[in-house]
C-alpha positions in Angstrom: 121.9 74.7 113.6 125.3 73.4 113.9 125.9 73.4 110.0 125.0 77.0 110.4 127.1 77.8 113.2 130.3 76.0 110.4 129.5 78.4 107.7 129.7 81.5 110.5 132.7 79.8 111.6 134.7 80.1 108.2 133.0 83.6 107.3 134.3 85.0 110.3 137.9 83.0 109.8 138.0 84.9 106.5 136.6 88.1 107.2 135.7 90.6 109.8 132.8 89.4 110.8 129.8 90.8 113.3 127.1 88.4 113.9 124.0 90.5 114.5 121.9 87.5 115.2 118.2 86.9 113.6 117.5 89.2 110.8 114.8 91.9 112.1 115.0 94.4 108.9 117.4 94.2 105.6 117.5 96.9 103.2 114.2 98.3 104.3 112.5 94.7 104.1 110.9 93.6 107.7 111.6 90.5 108.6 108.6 88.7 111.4 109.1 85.1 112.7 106.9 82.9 114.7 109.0 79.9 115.4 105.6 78.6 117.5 103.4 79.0 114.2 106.4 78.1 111.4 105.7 82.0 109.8 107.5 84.1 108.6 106.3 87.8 107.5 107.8 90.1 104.9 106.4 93.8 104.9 107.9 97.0 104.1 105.8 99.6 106.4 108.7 102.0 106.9 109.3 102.8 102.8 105.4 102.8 102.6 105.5 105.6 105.5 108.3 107.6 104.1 106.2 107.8 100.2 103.2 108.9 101.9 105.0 111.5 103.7 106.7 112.4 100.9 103.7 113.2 98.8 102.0 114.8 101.9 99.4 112.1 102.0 99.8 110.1 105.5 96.2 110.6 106.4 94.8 110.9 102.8 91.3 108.5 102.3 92.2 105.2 101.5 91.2 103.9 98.3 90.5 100.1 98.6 92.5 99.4 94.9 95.7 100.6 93.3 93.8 101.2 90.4 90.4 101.2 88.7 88.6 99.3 86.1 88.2 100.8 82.6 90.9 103.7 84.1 91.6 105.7 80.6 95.7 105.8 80.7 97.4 106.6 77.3 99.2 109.3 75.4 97.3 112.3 74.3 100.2 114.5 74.5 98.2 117.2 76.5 98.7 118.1 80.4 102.4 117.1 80.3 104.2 117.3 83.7 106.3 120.7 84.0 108.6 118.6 85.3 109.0 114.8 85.1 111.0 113.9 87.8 108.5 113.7 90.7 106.6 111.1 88.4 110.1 109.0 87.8 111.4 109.0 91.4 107.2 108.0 92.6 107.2 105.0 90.2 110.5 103.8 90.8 109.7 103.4 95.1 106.8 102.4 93.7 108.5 99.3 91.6 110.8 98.7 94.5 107.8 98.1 96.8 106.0 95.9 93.7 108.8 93.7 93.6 110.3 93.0 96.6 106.6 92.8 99.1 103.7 94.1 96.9 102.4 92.1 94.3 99.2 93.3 94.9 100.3 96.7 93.2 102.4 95.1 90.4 100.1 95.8 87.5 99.3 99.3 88.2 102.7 100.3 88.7 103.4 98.5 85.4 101.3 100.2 83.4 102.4 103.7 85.2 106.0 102.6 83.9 105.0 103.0 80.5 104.4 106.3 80.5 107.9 107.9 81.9 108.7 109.1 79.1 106.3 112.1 78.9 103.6 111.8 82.1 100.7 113.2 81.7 98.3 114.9 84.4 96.2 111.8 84.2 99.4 109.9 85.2 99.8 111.7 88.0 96.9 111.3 89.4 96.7 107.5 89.0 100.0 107.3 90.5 98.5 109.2 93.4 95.9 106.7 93.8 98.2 103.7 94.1 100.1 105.8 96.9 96.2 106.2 98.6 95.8 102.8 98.7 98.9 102.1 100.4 97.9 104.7 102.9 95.3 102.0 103.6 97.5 98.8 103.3 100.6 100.3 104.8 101.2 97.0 107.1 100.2 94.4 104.0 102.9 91.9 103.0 103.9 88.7 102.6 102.9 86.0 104.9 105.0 82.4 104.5 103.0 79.7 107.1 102.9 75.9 106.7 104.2 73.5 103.5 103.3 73.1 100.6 104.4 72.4 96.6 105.1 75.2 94.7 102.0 75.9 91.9 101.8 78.4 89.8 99.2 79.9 87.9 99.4 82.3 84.8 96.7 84.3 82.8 96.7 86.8 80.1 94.2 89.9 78.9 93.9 89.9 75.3 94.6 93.5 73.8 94.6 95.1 76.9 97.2 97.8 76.1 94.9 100.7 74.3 97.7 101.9 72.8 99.1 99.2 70.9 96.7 96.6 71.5 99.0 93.9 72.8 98.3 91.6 75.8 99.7 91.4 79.2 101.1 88.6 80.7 100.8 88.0 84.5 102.3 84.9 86.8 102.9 83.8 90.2 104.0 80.9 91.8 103.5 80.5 95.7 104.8 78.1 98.4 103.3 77.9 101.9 100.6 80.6 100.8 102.4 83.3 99.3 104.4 84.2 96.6 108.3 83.8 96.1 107.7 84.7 92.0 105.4 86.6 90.2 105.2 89.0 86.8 102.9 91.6 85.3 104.2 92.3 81.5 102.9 93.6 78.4 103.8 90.7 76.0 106.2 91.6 73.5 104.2 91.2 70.2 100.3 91.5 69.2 98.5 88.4 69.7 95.2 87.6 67.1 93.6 85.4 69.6 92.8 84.9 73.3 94.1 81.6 73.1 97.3 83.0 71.6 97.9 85.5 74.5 97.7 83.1 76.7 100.0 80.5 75.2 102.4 83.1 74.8 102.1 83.6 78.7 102.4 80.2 79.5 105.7 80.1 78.0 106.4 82.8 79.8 105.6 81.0 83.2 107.5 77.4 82.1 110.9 79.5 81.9 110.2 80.6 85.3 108.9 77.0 86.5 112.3 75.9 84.8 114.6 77.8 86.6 112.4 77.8 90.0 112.6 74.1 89.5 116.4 74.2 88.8 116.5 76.4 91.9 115.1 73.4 94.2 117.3 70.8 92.9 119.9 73.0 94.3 119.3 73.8 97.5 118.4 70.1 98.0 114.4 70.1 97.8 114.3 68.5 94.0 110.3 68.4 92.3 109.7 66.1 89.3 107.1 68.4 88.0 105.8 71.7 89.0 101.9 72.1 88.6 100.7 75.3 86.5 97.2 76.7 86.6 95.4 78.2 83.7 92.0 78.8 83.0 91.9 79.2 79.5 90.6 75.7 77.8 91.8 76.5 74.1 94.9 77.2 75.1 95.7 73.7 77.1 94.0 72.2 74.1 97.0 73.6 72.3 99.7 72.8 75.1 98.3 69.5 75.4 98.0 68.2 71.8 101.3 68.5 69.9 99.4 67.2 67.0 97.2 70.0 66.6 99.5 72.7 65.1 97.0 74.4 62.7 95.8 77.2 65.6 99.4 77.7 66.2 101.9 77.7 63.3 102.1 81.0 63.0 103.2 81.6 66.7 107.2 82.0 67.3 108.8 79.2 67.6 110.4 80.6 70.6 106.7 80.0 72.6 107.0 76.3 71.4 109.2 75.0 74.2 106.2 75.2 76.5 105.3 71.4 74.4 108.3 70.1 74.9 108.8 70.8 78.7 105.3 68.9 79.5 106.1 66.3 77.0 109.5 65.7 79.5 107.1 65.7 82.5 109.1 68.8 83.9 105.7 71.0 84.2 101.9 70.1 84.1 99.3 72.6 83.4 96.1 71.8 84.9 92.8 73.9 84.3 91.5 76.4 87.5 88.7 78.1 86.6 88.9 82.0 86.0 86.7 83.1 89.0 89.6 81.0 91.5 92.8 82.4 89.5 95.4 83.7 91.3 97.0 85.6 88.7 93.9 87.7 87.5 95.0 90.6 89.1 98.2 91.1 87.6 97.0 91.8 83.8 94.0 93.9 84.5 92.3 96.3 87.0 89.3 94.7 88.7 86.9 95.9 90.1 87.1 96.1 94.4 85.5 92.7 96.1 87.3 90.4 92.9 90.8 92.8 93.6 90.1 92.0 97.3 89.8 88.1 96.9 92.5 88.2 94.9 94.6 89.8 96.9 93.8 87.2 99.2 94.5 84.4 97.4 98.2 86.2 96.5 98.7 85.9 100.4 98.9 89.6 100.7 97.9 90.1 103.8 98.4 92.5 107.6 100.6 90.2 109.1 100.6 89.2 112.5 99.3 91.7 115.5 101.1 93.7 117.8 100.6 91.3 120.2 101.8 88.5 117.7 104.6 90.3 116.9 105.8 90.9 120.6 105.4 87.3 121.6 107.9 86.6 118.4 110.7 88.0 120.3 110.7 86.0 123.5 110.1 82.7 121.8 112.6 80.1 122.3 114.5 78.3 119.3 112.5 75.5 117.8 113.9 72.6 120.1 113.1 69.5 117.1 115.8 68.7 116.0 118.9 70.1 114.0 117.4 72.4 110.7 119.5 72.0 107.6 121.5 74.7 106.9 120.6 75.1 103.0 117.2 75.6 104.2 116.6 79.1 104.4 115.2 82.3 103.4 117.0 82.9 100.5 116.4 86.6 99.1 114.8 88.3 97.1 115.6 89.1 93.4 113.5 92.0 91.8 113.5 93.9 88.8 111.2 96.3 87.2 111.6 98.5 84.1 109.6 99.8 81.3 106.2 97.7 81.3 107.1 94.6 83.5 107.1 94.4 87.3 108.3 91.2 88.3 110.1 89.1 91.7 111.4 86.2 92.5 112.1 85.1 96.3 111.8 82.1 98.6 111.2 80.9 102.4 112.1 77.6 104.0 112.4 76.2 107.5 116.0 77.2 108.2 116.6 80.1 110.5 115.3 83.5 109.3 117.6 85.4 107.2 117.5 87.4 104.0 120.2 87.2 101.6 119.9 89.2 98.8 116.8 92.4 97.6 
């Protein structure tokens, strides 16, 4: 506490400064702490209410997925929107909520992206339905309790897009059971083999280990390796045997690097298998109890109770010891365009605060 107290010090010596004390909202983002239980809760209720309101769908029935299995979404060039915009302002909240609290949604409002070009009726209408189940999730969001290393886990869906027949990548790493990173994209080139796809996406998730690993060095919590989950065997045959380069020449070279990092030791992959992976649900629909366990798993969750949530305000400051100042809550990073939905964010044991959504 007294390193933070310094750094208020010189901000305020330098600039007009109003300290409002422990963060309670920040750019729409609720912020819930339990000192007594070491969690912290992220949700965004009040953007959620204002969308449903919007669309004239607060009490609507809830459906229990943002989107269904098998859902037929392409262009037919029939039943174009008179008018676009409604469609471009709904996915855009939508991609705000997806990457910032809502990873749960991130593939659905993904694959809505692709499509802003000329919506269709059918888009429409599965947009609707992600904004029905939020009608039934409005309180869901992040819930930070505990330690633990950060893991990740990546899959991919071979030739999911209809359209062009590419795969889609999805990853997430969490830390004390929820995620500060994840993705949902539609890889940029057509793979010609399941095992392909998901090499491709395990690339993808080693950049990301990479810079999250980068990340802790800085802020003073350094990790020799980060542990990576993935369920498909071919493909850590291929990560895994340098040797073996016949399955693979053909790949850009660009995807090669994955090697090279677990040569250096600076990621392991390890295999999960597919019915306990986290990151299932962020390159396909599935079908309601696997979309439920996996939502789950992601640590998408209500949050603490009213009565919870009350008691946070009256408890006093965690009396063991000093906390170290680089230790915090630091921000969220989101971005979202075209087909990928992706976030990055982080929670430590240093007073709550948000730095920057």
């Amino acid at each position: 506490m007294a390193g933070i107290k310094e750094t208020k010090g010189l901000i305020s010596a330098a600039y007009d400064f109003q300290d409002l004390g422990e963060v309670k909202d920040f750019v729409g983002v609720r912020v819930v702490r339990s000192r007594r239980d070491r969690r912290i809760e992220l949700s965004n209720p009040g953007h959620t209410a204002a969308l449903l309101s919007a669309h004239h769908l607060t009490n609507a029935n809830p459906t229990k997925a943002p989107m269904s299995p098998g859902t037929p979404l392409g262009r037919t060039g029939v039943n174009l929107l008179p008018d676009k915009t409604p469609y471009l302002e709904l996915v855009g909240s939508l991609l705000y909520l997806s990457t910032t609290t809502r990873p749960d949604i991130a593939l659905a409002v993904g694959i809505l992206a692709r499509f802003m070009q000329e919506p269709e009726d059918t888009h429409w209408r599965a947009a609707k339905m992600v904004l029905r189940y939020l009608s039934g999730t409005a309180t869901h969001g992040l819930t930070y309790i505990g330690g633990g290393p950060v893991t990740g886990f990546v899959d991919a869906e071979y030739a999911g897009d209809p359209e062009r027949r590419r795969s889609t990548t999805g990853w997430v790493f969490l830390t004390n059971g929820a995620p500060i990173s994840w993705q949902s994209r539609r890889q940029p080139s057509v793979s010609t083999s399941t095992a392909e796809a998901e090499y491709i996406a395990a690339a993808a998730a080693t950049k990301e280990a990479l810079w999250l690993r980068k990340l802790l060095a800085d802020v003073g919590e350094p990790v020799n390796s980060i542990r990576i989950a993935e369920d498909n065997t071919a493909n850590l045959s291929i990560i895994n045997n340098p040797e073996g380069v016949g399955r693979a020449k053909h790949v850009d070279i660009s995807h090669h690097m994955v090697r090279e990092r677990v040569l250096r030791g600076e990621v392991t992959f390890f295999h999960l298998p597919t019915a306990d992976m986290v990151a299932d649900g962020l390159t396909k629909p599935l079908p309601v109890p696997a979309f439920t366990a996996f939502r789950d798993r992601l640590g998408v969750t209500s949050g603490m109770t009213n009565r919870e949530r009350h008691s946070t305000t009256v408890l006093p400051a965690a009396p063991t010891g000093p906390l170290d100042p680089v230790r915090r809550w630091r921000g969220a990073r989101g971005r979202g365009h075209g087909n990928t939905v992706s976030h990055v964010a982080g929670w430590t044991d240093g007073p709550a605060t948000v730095g920057e959504c």
